[in-house]
N, C-alpha and C positions, 0 to 999 in steps of 0.2 A: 451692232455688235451683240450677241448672243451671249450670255454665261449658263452655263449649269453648275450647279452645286454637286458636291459631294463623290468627290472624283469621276466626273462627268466630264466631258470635252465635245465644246462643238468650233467649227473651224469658218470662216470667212474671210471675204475678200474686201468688200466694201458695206459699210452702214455703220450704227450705231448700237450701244448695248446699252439697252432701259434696264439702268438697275435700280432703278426705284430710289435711292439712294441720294441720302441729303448731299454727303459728301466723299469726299476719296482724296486717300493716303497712298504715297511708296512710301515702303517700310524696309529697308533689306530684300531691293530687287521683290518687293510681290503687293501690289493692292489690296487695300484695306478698304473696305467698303463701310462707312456709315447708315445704320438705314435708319435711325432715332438720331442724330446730333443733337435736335434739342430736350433732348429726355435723357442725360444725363455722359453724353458726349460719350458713347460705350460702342464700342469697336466691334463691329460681329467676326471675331475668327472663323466663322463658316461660312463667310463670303469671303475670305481670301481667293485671290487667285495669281497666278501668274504671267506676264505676259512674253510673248515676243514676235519682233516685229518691227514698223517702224512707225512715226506719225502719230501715234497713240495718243489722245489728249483728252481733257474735260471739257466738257462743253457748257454752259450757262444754265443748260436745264439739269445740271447734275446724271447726263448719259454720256458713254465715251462714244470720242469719235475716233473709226480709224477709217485713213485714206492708203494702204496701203497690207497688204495681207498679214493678218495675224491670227496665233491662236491663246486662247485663254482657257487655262488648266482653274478650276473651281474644285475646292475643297473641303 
């Protein structure tokens, strides 16, 4: 899975999105992305994004998986 920031959009079918990222939230329909959780548990509102689609999950390594076409809007 791919994101870009900052009203960017990129679109796919199959893989993973390395977001670096300790952890991830839904918040109100949109993904909150961690990239510090242990430094003070602070939520970067400039990785939000959006998703839609289906299958969409975490994985152990802290990247999404998606098995099924989706795109993620980055904010």
């Amino acid at each position: 899975m791919q994101l870009r920031k900052r009203m960017r959009l990129k679109h796919m079918e199959h893989g993973n999105m390395e977001t670096g990222a300790g952890a991830i939230q839904l918040n109100n329909g949109r993904f909150q992305i961690n990239q510090q959780p242990n430094s003070g548990s602070r939520w970067d509102s400039g990785s939000q994004g959006s998703a839609s689609g289906t299958l969409l999950c975490m994985q152990n390594d802290g990247n999404l998986s998606c098995m099924t076409e989706a795109v993620l809007f980055g904010r």
